[in-house]
C-alpha positions in Angstrom: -7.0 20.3 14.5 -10.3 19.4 13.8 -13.8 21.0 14.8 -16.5 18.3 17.6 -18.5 17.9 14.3 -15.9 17.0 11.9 -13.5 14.3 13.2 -10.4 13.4 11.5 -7.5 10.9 11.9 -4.6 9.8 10.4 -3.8 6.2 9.5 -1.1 3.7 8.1 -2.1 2.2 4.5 -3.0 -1.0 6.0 -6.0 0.3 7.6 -9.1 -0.4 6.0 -11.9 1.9 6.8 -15.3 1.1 6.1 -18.3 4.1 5.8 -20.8 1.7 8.7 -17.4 0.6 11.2 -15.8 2.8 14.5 -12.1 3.5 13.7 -10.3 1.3 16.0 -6.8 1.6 14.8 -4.4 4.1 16.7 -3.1 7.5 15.2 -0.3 6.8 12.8 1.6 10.3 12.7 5.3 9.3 12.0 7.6 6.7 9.9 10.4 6.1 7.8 10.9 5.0 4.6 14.6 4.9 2.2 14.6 7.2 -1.0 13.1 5.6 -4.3 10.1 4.3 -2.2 6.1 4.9 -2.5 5.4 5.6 0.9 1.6 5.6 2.2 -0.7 6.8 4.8 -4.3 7.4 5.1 -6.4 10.8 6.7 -9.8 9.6 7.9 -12.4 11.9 8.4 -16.1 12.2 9.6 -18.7 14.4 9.8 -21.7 15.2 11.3 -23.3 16.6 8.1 -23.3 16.1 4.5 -20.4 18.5 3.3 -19.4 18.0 -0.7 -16.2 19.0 -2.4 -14.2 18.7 0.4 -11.1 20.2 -0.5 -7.5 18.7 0.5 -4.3 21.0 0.7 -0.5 19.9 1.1 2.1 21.8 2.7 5.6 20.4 2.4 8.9 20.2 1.2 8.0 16.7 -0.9 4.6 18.1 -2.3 5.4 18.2 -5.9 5.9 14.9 -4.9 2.4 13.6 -3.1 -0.8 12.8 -5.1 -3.8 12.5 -2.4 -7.0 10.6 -3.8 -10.2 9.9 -2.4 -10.5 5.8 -1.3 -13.8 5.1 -3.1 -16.5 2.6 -2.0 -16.4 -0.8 -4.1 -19.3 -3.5 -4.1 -18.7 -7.0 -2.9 -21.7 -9.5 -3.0 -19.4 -12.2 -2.8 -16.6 -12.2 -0.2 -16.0 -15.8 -0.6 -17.1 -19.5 -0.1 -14.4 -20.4 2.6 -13.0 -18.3 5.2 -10.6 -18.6 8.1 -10.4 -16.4 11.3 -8.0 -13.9 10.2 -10.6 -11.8 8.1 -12.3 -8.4 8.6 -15.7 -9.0 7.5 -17.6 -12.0 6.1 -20.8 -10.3 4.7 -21.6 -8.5 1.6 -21.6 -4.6 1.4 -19.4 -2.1 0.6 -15.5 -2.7 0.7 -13.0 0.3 0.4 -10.8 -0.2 -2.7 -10.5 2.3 -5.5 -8.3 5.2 -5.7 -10.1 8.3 -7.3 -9.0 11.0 -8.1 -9.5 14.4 -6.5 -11.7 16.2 -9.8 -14.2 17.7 -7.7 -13.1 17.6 -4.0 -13.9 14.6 -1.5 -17.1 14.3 -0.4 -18.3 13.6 3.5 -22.0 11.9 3.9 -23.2 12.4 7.5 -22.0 10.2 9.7 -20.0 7.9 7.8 -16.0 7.3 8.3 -14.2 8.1 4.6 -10.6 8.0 3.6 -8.2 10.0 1.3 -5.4 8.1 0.4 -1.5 10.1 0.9 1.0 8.8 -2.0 4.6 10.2 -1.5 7.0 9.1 -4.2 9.9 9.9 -2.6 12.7 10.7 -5.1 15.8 8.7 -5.0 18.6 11.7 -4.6 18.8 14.2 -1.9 16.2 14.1 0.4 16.9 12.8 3.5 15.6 13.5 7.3 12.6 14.7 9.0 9.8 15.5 6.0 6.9 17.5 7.8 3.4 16.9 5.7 0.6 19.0 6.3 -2.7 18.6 5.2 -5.2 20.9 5.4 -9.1 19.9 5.0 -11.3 23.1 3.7 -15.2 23.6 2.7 -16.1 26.5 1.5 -12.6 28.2 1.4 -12.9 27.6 5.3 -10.6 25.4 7.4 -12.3 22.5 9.2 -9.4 20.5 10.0 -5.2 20.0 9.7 -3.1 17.1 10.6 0.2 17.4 10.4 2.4 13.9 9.5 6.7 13.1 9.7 8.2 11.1 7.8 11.6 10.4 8.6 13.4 9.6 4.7 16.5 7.6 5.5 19.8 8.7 3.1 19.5 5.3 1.2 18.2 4.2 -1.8 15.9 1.1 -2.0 17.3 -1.6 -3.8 16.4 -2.5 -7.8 14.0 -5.3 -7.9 15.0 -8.9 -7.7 12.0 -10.8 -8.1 10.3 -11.6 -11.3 6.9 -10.6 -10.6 4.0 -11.3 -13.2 0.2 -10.7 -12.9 -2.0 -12.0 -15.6 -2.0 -9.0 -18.2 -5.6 -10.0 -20.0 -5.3 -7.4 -23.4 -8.4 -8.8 -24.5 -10.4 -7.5 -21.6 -9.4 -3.8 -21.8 -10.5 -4.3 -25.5 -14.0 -5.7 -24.8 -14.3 -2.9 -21.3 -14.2 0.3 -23.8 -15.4 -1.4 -26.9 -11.8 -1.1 -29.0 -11.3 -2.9 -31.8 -8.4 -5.3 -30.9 -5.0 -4.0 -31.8 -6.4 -0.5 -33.1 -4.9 2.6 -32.3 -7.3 3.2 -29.7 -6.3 -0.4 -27.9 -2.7 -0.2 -28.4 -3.1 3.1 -26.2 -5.2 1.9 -23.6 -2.5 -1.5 -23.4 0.2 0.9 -22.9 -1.5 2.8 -20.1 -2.3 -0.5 -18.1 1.3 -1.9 -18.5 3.0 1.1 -17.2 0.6 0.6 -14.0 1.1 -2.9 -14.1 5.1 -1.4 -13.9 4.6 0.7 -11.4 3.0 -1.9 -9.2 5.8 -4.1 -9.3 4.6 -6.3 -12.3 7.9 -6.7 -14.5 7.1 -9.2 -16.4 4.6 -8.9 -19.0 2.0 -11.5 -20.1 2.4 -12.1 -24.3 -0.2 -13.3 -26.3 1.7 -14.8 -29.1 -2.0 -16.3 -29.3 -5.0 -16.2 -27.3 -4.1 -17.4 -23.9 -6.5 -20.2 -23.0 -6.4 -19.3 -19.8 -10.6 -19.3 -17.5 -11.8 -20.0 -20.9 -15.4 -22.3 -20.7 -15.0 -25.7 -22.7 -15.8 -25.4 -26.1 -16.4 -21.5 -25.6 -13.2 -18.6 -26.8 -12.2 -15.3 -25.2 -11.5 -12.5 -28.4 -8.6 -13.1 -30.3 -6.1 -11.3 -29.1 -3.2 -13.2 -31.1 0.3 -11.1 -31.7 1.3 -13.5 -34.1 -0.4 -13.1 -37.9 -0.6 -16.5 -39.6 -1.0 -17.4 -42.9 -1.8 -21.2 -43.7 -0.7 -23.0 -46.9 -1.6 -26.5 -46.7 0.3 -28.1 -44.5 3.0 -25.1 -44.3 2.3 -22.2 -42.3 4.0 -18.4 -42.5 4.3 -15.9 -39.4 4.6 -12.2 -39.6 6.2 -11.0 -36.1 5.7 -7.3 -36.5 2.9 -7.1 -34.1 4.9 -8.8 -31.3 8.1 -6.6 -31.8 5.7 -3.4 -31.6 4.6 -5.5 -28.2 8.3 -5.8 -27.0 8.9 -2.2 -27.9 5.8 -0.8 -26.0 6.7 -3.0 -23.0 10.0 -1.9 -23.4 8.8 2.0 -22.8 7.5 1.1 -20.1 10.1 -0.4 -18.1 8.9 -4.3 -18.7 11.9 -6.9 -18.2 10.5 -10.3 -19.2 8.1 -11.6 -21.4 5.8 -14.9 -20.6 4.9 -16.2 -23.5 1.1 -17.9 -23.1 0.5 -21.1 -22.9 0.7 -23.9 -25.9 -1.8 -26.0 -24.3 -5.4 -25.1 -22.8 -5.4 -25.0 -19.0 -6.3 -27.8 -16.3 -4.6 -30.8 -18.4 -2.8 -29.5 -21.7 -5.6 -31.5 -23.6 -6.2 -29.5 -26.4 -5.0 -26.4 -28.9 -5.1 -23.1 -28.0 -7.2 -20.6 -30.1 -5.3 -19.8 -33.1 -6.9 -18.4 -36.4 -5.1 -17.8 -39.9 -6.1 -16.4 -43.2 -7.2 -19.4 -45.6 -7.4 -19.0 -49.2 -7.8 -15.3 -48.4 -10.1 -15.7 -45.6 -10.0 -15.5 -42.0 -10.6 -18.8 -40.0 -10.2 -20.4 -37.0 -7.5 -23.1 -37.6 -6.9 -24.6 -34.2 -9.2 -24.7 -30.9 -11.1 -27.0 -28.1 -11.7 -29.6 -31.2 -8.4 -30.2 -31.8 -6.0 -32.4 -29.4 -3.1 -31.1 -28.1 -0.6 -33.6 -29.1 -2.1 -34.7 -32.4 0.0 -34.7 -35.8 -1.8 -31.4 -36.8 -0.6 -29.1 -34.3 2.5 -31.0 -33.7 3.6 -29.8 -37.4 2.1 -26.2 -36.7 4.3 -26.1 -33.7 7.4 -27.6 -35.1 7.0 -24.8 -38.3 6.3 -22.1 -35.5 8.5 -22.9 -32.2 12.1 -22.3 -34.4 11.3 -19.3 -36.2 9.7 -17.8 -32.7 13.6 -18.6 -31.2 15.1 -16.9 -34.4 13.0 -13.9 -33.1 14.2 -14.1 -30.0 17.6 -14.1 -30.7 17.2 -11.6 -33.3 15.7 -8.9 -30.9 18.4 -10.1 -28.3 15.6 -11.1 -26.0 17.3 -14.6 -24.5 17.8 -13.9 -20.8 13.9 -12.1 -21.0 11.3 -14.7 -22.2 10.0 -17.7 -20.2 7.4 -20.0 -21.2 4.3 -22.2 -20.2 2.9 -25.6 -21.4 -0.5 -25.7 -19.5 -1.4 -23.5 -16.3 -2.6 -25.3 -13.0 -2.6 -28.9 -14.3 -4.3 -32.0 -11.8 -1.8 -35.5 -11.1 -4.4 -36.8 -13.3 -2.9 -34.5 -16.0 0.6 -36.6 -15.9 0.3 -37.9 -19.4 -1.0 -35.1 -21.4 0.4 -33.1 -19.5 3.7 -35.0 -20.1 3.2 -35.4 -24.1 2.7 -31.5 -24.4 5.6 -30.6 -23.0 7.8 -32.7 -25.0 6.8 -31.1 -27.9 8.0 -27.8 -26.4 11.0 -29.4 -25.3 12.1 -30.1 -27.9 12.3 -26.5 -29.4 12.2 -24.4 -26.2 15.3 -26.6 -24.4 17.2 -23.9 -23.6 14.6 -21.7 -22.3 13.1 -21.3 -18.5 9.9 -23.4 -19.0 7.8 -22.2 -15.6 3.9 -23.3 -14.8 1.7 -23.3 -12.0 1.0 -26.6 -10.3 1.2 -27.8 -6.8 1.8 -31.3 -7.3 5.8 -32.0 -7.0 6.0 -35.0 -8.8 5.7 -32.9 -11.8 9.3 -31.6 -11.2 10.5 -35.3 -9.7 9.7 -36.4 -13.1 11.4 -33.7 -14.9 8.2 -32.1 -16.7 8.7 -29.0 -14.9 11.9 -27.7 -14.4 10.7 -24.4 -12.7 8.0 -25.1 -10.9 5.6 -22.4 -9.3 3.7 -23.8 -6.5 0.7 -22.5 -5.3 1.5 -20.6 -1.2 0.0 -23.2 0.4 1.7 -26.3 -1.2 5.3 -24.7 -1.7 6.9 -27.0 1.6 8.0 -30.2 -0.8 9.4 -27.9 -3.1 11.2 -25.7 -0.8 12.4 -29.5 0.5 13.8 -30.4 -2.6 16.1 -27.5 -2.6 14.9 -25.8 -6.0 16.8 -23.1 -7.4 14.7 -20.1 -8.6 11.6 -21.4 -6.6 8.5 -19.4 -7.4 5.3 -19.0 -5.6 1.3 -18.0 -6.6 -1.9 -17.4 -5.3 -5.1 -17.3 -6.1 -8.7 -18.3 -5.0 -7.9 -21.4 -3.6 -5.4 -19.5 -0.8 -7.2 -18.6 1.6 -7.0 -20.5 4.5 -4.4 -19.2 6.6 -1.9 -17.8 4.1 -1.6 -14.4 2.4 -3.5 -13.2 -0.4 -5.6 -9.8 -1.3 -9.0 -10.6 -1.1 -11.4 -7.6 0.0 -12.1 -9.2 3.4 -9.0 -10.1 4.5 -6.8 -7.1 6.3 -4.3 -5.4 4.8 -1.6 -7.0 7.1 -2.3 -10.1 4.7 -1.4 -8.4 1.8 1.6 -7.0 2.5 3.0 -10.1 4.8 4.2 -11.9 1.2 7.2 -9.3 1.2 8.6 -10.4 4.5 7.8 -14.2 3.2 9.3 -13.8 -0.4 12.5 -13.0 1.2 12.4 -15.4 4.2 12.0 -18.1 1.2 14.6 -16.3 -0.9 11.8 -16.2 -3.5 12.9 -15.3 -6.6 9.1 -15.2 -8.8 5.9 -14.6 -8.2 2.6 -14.9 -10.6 -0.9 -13.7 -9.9 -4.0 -14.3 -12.1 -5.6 -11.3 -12.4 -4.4 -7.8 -13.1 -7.4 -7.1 -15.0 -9.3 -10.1 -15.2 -12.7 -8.2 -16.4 -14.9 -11.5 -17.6 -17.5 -13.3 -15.5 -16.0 -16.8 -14.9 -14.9 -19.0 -17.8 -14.9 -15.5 -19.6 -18.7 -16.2 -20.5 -19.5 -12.4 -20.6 -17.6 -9.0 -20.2 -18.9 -7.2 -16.6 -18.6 -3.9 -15.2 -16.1 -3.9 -13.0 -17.2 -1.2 -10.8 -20.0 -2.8 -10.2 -19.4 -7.1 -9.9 -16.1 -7.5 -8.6 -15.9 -11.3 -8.1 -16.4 -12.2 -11.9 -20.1 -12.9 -11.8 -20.0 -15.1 -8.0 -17.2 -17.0 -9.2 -13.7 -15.6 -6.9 -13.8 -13.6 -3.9 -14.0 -10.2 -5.1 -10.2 -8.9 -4.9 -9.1 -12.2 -7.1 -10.0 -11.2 -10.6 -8.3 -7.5 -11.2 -6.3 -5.3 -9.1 -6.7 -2.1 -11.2 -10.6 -0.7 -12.3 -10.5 0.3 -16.1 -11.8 4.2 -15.3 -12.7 6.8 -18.2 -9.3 8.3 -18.8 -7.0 4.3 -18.3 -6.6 2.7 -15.2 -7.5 3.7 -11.6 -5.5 1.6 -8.9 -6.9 -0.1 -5.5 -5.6 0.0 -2.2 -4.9 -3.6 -2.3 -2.5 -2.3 -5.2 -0.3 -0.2 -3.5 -0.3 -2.4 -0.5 1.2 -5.1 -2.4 3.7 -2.7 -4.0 4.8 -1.6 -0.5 5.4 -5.4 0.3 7.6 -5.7 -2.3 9.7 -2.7 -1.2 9.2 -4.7 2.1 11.6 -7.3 0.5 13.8 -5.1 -1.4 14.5 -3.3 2.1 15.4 -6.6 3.5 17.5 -7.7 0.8 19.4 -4.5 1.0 19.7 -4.8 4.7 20.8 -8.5 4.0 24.0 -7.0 1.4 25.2 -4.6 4.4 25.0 -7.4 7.8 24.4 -10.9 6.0 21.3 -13.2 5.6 21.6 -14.7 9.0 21.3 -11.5 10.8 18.6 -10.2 9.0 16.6 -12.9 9.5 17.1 -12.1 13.4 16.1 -8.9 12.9 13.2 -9.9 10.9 11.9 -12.7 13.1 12.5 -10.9 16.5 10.2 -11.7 19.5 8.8 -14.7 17.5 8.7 -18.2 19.5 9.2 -19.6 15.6 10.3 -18.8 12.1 7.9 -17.1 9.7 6.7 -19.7 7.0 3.4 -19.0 4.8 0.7 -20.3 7.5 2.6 -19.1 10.4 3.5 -14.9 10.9 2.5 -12.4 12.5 -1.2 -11.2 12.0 -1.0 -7.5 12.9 -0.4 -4.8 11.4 1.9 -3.7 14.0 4.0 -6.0 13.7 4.7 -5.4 10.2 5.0 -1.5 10.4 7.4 -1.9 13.5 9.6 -4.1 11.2 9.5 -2.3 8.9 11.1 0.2 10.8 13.4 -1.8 12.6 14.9 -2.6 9.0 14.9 1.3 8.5 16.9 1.8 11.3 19.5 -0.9 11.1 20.0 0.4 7.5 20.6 3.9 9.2 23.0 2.9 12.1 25.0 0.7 9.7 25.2 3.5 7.0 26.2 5.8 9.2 29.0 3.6 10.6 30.6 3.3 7.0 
């Protein structure tokens, strides 16, 4: 019900409506979804005049369980430097993104389309069936509008989570954002709000500064320190307190965090030199290892060989074996081979009997033996996959955007949430993003606003830095957010329907009407597609449920 000068219309989450753009996409007013899933849909709504504190009311049996927020309006000056067809706009402007919450009501300016965004967390006992959700649009304590959506909850739970799913977890930038000292009180709380969003996105394991990751850090320049690991340098002999690191674990553990990915030995884009490291001197705070210092010289060869077996005893102490993974250098060049080489015998040599994983695209790292888990980038992960790799990962970032998924602003929704449906037709079992809160300008030169420069000062399409805002009260999550997390449910739905019929009919299932199999260039571009697989999967979970 809605009144000729206030128009409203329900809509799947991978719509993205813009304030200036027609609604194209059909009414979405029904779906499925198993128990233990957050399921999403959107209520669009116009009108003809400016009406403020628009107020949104749920009727249903799940309503204790459904937040509704307001899709905010996020600035984008830089979509990106390379684009392929499969976009939605190309232009600067506003971009919906942000997830605000309802405080005052939703507002309506004249003749713009807005959004509020429907979250059901569907509990994971019980429920089952046809779900009826009202909602019920007032101004005024009058009734300008009701929709009325089903959702059909299917009498099984979604799966646990397979993959090992990490997105860069920068602590030192929710420091600099509210101005906390590092590791204070105050910064400890905001880390632990972030992580347990970074949880319940998906993210399970957790970036671990054992040191300042010297990760999009400018030559010569240094991010805050940010370093877990107190040192104290004697001479040549160097002594580690681990107490800030356990108090790490132990938040992270709170919060539902499986692994822990150490940061990297080596700087990025070579493994030529040290990371950051500082100590106390004679008393005194210094800087005892950085860009001056080369990676494989005697000096930090001898800090690492005090370090690397003390850091196992730690490990093994806290019973953390089967949870940590570490890196050697992030993204390194074939030109790299030889540093690259030399570092990571040095971490070898302590770290032998741990999963050693880095981001690269070039497989002759792993035909050499550097690597032994690889994580190519999307759109260079066919030689891999060729070689048969155990564990194979997968990443993404700026560089993917021609024809493969990713999260960018301007790409559709349908692009986001694809990855599911290809993590699982590559039997996937990692994947590592950037930037969960990535909230420098490039080469972390300068801290920005991230409400307001969302491409890290003109540097990544804006969508690639962060994928949560850092808002007054912690962190407020984007659409591209919970798009993503439903792509992952996309995959644990699969992998459940895979344990009841088998991989080869699932893959049937999956790939139906397709002239050829789904790899990361090739799928399906719309978003019907995906939403009608997604309930074909429902279904077949249903009929074969039912059966047993």
């Amino acid at each position: 019900m809605a009144s000729e000068k206030f128009e409203t219309r329900l809509l799947s989450s991978l719509t993205k409506v813009f304030p200036d753009e027609a609604l194209r996409d059909k009414p979405f007013k029904r779906a499925s979804c198993l128990r233990g899933e957050v399921f999403s849909f959107q209520l669009a709504y116009r009108s003809h005049r400016l009406l403020k504190g628009l107020q949104i009311e749920v009727e249903s049996p799940l309503e204790n369980c459904i937040a509704v927020r307001e899709v905010g309006l996020a600035p984008c000056e830089f979509p990106g430097a390379h684009f392929d067809e499969h976009v939605l706009r190309t232009t600067p402007g506003l971009y919906p993104d942000p997830l605000y919450a309802l405080v005052r009501g939703a507002d309506a300016p004249p003749g713009q389309w807005r959004a509020v965004w429907v979250g059901v967390r569907v509990p994971v006992r019980r429920v089952q069936g046809h779900q009826q959700i009202v909602l019920r649009i007032t101004h005024a304590d009058r009734l300008i509008a009701r929709e009325s959506f089903t959702l059909d909850v299917i009498a099984q739970t979604l799966p646990k989570q397979k993959l090992i799913h990490t997105s860069w977890f920068h602590a030192d930038c929710i420091a600099s954002h509210y101005g906390d000292t590092v590791w204070s009180t105050p910064h400890w709380k905001r880390i632990e709000q972030f992580v347990r969003s970074a949880v319940d996105h998906g993210v399970n394991m957790l970036l671990t500064p054992l040191f300042t990751p010297p990760l999009d850090t400018e030559v010569g320049g240094e991010r805050p320190t940010v370093q877990l690991i107190d040192v104290v340098q004697e001479g040549n002999t160097y002594h580690f307190d681990f107490r800030r690191l356990r108090r790490w674990v132990q938040l992270a553990d709170r919060c539902g965090v499986q692994y822990f990915e150490m940061a990297h030995f080596f700087t990025q884009w070579g493994a030529a030199h040290c990371p950051k490291i500082v100590a106390r001197v004679k008393g005194r705070e210094r800087k005892i290892f950085g860009w001056k210092d080369r990676a494989t010289g005697a000096k930090y060869r001898n800090f690492l060989d005090q370090f690397l077996p003390q850091l196992v005893r730690f490990i093994r102490k806290n019973g953390l074996e089967r949870r940590v993974y570490f890196h050697v250098s992030d993204e390194p060049s074939p030109e790299h081979l030889a540093s690259y080489s030399a570092a990571a015998s040095i971490v070898h040599a302590h770290l032998g009997g741990f999963p050693c994983i880095d981001a690269l695209s070039d497989v002759d790292y792993y035909d050499r033996g550097l690597v032994r888990q690889p994580i190519p980038a999307s759109n260079h992960i066919e030689p891999f996959v060729e070689r048969g790799i155990k564990n194979l990962w997968t990443y993404y970032c700026v560089s993917q955007w021609d024809q493969v998924a990713n999260r960018f602003f301007y790409m559709p929704s349908a692009r986001n949430r694809i990855l599911g449906a290809q993590l699982y037709k590559y039997d996937l079992s990692g994947f590592l993003q950037w930037g969960f809160n990535f909230y420098y300008a490039q080469y972390s030169t300068r801290p920005i606003n991230p409400f307001l420069e969302t491409d890290a000062g003109r540097a990544f399409p804006s969508g690639d830095p962060f994928m949560v805002y850092p808002g007054e009260e912690g962190p407020v999550d984007s659409i591209r957010g919970e798009v993503f997390r439903e792509a992952l449910q996309d995959q644990r739905a699969l992998q459940l329907l895979e344990r009841l019929q088998g991989r080869e009919k699932t893959l049937a299932l999956l790939q139906r009407g397709m002239d050829h199999p789904i790899t990361m260039k090739k799928y399906p571009r719309s978003m019907e597609w995906l939403l009608l697989m997604r309930e074909r999967v429902n279904r077949r979970i249903a009929a074969l449920t039912q059966v047993r």
